[in-house]
C-alpha positions in Angstrom: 75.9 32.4 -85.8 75.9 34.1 -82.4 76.9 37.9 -82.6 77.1 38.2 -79.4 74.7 41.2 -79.0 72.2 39.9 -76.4 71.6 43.1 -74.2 74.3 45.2 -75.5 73.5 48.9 -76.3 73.9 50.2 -79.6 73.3 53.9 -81.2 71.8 54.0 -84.4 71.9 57.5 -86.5 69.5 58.7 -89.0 67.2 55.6 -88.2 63.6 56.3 -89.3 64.3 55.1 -92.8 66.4 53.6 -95.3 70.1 52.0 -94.4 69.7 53.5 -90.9 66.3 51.8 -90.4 67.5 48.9 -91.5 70.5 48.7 -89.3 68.1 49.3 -86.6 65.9 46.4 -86.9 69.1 43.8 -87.8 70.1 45.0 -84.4 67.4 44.3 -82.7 67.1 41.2 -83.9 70.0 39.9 -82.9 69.0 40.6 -79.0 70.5 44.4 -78.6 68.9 47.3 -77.1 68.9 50.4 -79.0 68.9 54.4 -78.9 67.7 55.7 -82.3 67.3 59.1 -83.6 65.7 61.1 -86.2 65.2 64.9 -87.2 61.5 64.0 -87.6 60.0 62.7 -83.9 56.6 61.3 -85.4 58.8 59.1 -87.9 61.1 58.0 -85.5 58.7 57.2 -82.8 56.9 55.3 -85.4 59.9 53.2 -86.4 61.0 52.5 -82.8 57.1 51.2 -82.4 57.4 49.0 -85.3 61.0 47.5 -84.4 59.4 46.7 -80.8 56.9 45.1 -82.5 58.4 42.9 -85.0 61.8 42.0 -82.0 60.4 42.9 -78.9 63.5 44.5 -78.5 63.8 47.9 -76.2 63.7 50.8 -78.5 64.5 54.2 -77.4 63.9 57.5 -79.9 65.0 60.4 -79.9 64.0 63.5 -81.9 67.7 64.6 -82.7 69.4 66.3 -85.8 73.0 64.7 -86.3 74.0 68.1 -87.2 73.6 70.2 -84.3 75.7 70.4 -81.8 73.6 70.3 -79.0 70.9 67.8 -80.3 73.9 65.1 -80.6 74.8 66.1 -77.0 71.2 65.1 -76.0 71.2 62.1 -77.9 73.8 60.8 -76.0 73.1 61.7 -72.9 69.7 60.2 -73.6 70.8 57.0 -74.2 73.6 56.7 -71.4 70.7 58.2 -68.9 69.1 55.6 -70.2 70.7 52.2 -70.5 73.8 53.3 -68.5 76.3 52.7 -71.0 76.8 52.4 -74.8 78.9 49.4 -76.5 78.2 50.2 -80.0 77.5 54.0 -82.5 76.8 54.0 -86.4 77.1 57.0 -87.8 74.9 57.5 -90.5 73.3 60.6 -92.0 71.2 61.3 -95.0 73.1 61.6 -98.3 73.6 65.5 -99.7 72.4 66.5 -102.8 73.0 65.5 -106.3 74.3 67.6 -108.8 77.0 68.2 -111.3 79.9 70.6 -109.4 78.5 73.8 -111.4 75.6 73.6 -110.4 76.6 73.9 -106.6 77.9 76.6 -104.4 80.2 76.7 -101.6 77.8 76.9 -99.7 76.5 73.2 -100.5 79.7 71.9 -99.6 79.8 73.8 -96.1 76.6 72.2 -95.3 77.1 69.0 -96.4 80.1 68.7 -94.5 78.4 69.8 -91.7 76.0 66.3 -92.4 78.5 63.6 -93.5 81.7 64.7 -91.5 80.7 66.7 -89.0 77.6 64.2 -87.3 80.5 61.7 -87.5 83.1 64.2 -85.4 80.6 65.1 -82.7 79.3 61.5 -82.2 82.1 60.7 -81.5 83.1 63.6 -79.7 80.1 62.2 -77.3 80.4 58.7 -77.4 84.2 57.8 -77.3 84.6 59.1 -73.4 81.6 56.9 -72.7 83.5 53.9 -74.3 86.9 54.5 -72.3 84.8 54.8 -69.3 83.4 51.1 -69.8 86.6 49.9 -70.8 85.6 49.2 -74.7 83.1 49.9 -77.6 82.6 49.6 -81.4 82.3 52.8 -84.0 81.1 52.1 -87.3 80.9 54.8 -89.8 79.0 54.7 -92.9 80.1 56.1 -95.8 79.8 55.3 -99.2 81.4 53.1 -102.2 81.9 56.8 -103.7 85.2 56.7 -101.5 86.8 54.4 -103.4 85.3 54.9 -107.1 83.6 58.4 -107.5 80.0 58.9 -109.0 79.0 60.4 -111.5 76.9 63.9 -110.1 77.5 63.3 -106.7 80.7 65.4 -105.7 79.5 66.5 -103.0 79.4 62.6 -101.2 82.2 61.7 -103.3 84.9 64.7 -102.1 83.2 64.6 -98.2 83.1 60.9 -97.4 86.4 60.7 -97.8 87.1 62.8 -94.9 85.2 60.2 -92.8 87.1 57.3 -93.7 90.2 59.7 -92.8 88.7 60.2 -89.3 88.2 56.6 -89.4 91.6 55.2 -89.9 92.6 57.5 -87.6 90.4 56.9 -84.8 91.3 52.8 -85.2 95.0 53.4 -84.4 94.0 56.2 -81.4 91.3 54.0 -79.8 92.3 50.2 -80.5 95.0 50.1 -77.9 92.5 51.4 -75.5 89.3 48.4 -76.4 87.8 50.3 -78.9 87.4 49.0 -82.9 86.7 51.4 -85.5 85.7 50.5 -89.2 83.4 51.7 -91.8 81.2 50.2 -94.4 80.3 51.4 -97.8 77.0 50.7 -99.7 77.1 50.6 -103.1 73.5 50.8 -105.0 71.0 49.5 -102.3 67.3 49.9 -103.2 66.3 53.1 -100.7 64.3 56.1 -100.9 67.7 58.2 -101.3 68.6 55.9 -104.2 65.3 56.4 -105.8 65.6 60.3 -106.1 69.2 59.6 -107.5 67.7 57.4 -110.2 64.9 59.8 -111.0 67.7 62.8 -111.3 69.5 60.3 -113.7 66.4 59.7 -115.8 65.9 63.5 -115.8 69.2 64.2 -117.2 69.7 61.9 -119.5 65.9 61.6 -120.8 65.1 58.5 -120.1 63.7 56.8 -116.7 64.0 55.3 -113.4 63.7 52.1 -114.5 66.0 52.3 -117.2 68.8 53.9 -115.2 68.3 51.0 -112.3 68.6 48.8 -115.2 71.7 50.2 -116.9 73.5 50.5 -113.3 72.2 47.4 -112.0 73.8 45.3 -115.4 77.5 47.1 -114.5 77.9 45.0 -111.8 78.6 41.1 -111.0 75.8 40.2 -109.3 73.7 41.9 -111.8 71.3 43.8 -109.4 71.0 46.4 -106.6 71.3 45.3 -102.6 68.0 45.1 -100.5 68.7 47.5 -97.0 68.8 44.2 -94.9 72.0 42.8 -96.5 73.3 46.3 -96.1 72.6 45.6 -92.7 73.6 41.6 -91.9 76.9 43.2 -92.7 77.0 46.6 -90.8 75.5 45.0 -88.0 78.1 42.1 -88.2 81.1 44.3 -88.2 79.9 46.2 -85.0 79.4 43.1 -83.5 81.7 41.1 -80.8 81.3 38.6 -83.7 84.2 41.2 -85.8 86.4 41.3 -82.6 89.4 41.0 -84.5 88.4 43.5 -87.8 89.6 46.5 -87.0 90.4 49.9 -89.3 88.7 47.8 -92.6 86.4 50.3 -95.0 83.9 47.4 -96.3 82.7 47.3 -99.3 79.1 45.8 -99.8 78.4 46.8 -103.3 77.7 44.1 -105.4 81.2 43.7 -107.2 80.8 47.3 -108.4 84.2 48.5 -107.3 86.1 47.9 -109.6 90.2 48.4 -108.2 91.7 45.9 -107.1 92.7 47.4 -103.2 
């Protein structure tokens, strides 16, 4: 199937590694040219390196944290000084800490805001006058099954994300008129190095380990196992794609089954 992405421009967040990484590559297989960023500039010039050479695709990194300010402003800039226009943003940002609510701070919630809801509002901020200009884009935000179905010791993902998917929903009915679509996707248990320190806090709590946790999650759910990154990313990528042109406002779950509601 044709995604239609030969030569657009799309703006990947938090890209060196993981889902971000991931979504990266998926785009550049399917013929798009990409702006990718990373806190770290050895990792992410690394990872635009290796994406060149498995597509041939035209990477650009950026050394950029998603949440400051005027590193996001950059980023942008970057990539429009660049390419001359941007078709396509995921949002993405590392995951904040796990723990049980008591043993946080306010604090941890300020800052973790400040990651998962706040990278989202200034990318946007940065992006969506970019869009207008052209005449059209695609936003996809990625959050996490936690919206729908809290888990257990992550409160701080499971209260914040939510805010995203509000920002989200709203953003579809503000910017659709105007060419824009706006969804979000939510990964369940996909087999990354942030799921791996989950699993190892698990096996520290409950005395037992890593592989016993993955097991015990992993048999909860229909398809009986955790998702690889790329089929995270066959269905991010798929959703910002011309491909999705009429899916619009949709938080998609790629989990496995392991929501269990029915909405």
């Amino acid at each position: 199937m044709d995604l239609g992405l030969g030569n657009k421009v799309a703006l990947v967040a938090a890209a060196s590694q993981g889902l971000g990484a991931a979504v990266a590559l998926k785009f550049a297989e399917e013929g798009a040219r990409l702006a990718i960023c990373s806190r770290d500039k050895e990792r992410i010039e690394a990872r635009a390196a290796a994406v060149r050479e498995a597509t041939a695709a035209e990477v650009l990194p950026v050394a950029a944290d998603v949440t400051s300010p005027d590193d996001v402003e950059r980023l942008v800039r970057r990539a429009v000084d660049h390419y001359g226009r941007l078709d396509i943003l995921v949002t993405n940002a590392g995951g904040p800490p796990a723990a049980p609510f008591l043993d946080l701070a306010p604090k941890d919630f300020e800052d973790a805001f400040q990651l998962n809801m706040m990278s989202a509002v200034r990318l946007c901020y940065q992006v969506v006058p970019q869009m207008l200009e052209q005449g059209g884009g695609s936003i996809v935000t990625v959050t996490s099954l936690s919206v729908k179905q809290p888990i257990d010791n992550l409160v701080l993902s499971n209260s914040i994300r939510l805010a995203v998917i509000g920002l989200t929903k709203t953003l579809a009915n503000e910017l659709g008129p105007k060419g824009i679509r706006v969804n979000s996707v939510l990964p369940g248990w996909t087999r990354t190095g942030r799921v791996t320190e989950l699993l190892e806090r698990r096996a520290e709590i409950n005395g037992t380990t890593p592989d016993i946790e993955a097991e015990r999650i992993a048999g909860s759910f229909p398809l009986g196992r955790m998702a690889e990154p790329k089929e995270f990313a066959n269905a991010t990528v798929f959703l910002a794609s011309p491909a999705a042109s009429y899916v619009h406002g949709v938080a998609l779950q790629v989990d496995g089954g392991a929501y269990k509601g029915a909405l």
